[in-house]
ZAMARGU-4260 file (C-alpha; in steps of 0.2 Angstrom, whole numbers, plus 5000, padded with zeros to 4 digits):
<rodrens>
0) 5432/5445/4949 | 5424/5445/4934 | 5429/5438/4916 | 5434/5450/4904 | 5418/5458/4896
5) 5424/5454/4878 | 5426/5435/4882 | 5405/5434/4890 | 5402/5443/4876 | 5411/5431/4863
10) 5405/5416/4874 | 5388/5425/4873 | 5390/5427/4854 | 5396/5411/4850 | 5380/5402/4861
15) 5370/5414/4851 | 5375/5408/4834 | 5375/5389/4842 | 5357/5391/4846 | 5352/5402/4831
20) 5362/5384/4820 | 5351/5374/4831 | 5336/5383/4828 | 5340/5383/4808 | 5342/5365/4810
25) 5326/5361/4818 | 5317/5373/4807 | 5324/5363/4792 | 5319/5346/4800 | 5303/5352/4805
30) 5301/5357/4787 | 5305/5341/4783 | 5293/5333/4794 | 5280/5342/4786 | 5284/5337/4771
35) 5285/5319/4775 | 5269/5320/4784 | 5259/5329/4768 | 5266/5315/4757 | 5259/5301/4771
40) 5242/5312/4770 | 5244/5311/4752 | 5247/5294/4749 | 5233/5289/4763 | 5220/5298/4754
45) 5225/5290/4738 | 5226/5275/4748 | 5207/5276/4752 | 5203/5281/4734 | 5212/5265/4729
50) 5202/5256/4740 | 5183/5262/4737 | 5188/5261/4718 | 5191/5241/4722 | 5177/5240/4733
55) 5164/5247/4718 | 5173/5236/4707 | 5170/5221/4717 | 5152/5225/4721 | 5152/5227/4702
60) 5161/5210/4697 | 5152/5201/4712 | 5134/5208/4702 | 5139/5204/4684 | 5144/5187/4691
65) 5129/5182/4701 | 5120/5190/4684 | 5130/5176/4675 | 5126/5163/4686 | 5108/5165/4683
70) 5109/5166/4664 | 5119/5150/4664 | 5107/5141/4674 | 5092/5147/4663 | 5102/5142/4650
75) 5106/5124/4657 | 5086/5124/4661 | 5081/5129/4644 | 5096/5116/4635 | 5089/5100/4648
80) 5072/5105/4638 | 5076/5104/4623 | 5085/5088/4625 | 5072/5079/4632 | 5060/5087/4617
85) 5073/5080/4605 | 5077/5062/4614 | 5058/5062/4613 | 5054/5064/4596 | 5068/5052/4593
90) 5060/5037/4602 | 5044/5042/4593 | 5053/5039/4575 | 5062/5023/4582 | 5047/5017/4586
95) 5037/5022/4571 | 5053/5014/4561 | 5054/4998/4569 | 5034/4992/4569 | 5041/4973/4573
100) 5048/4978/4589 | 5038/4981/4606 | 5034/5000/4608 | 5038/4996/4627 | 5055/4988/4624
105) 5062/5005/4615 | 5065/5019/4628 | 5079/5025/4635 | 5084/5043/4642 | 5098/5047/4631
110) 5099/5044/4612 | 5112/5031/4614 | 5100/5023/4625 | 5087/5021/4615 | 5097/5015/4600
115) 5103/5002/4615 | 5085/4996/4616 | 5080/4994/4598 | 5094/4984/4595 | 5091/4975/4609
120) 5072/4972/4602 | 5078/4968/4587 | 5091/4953/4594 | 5074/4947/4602 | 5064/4950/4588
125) 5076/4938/4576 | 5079/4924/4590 | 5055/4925/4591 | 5055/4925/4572 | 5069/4911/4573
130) 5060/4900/4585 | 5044/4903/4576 | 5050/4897/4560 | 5059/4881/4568 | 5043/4876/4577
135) 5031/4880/4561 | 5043/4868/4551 | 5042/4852/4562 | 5024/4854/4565 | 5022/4854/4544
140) 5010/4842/4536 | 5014/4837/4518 | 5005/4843/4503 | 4991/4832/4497 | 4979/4818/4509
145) 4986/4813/4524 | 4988/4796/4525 | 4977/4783/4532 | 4979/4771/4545 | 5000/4764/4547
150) 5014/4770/4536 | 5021/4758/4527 | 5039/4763/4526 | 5050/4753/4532 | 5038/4737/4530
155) 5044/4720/4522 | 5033/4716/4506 | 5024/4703/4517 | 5021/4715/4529 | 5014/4725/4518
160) 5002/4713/4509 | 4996/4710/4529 | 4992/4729/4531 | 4981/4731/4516 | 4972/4713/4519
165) 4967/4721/4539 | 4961/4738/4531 | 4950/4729/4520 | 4944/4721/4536 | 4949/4702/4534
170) 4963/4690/4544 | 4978/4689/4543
</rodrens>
């Protein structure tokens, strides 16, 4: 036999109202999905904004720093130059001031270097002038006439008085 009318239709009602809850809820969580999934879109798009901006930015930087680079080798190129003007023009004047000194002793690549070799002259330069001066005075021949035939330092009287008789060309 059949139920009682009333209790399908309250069972009947009551599923009803069960679905009509469940379709609430999924409506509210699709919402919510929706939501969630505009906010991922959202912050994906900005995510790809982010990352072009840094990509131009890094193209940039990667340009300004290769840009650098060459200025800083042009620079390095152009400083080299005018150092090796300057050591130069250094060695001329060390060379000009120091006339007793071989030009070809004072080079050098560096200013240090150069003042390396003209010191280094000059120590030369004072041991020549020294030897020079040593050999000039024990090679020196007194003042006046030089004197003829033996010396007589040293000589007895007697001996002597024999020396001058032979010069005069007699005995002894």
């Amino acid at each position: 036999m059949p139920e009682n009318p009333e209790d399908t239709t309250q069972e009947t009602q009551q599923t009803q109202e069960t679905l009509v809850a469940q379709l609430e809820a999924a409506e509210v969580a699709r919402d919510e999905a929706n939501k969630a999934n505009a906010t991922l879109k959202e912050a994906m798009d900005k995510k790809d904004f982010v990352i072009a901006d840094l990509e131009t930015k890094r193209g940039e930087l990667e340009s300004s720093l290769s840009e650098a680079k060459s200025q800083s080798e042009a620079l390095t190129t152009s400083l080299k130059e005018a150092r090796d003007q300057a050591v130069a023009k250094y060695a001329t004047m060390a060379k000009a001031l120091n006339p007793t000194i071989p030009e070809a002793m004072i080079s050098g690549e560096t200013i240090e270097g150069i003042d390396a070799s003209v010191e280094k002259g000059k120590g030369l330069v004072a041991v020549v002038k020294k030897t020079m001066e040593t050999e000039a005075s024990a090679a020196k021949v007194p003042a006046g006439a030089p004197t003829r035939g033996e010396t007589t330092e040293g000589m007895t009287p007697r001996d002597k008085i024999a020396a001058g008789i032979q010069q005069k060309g007699g005995e002894r």
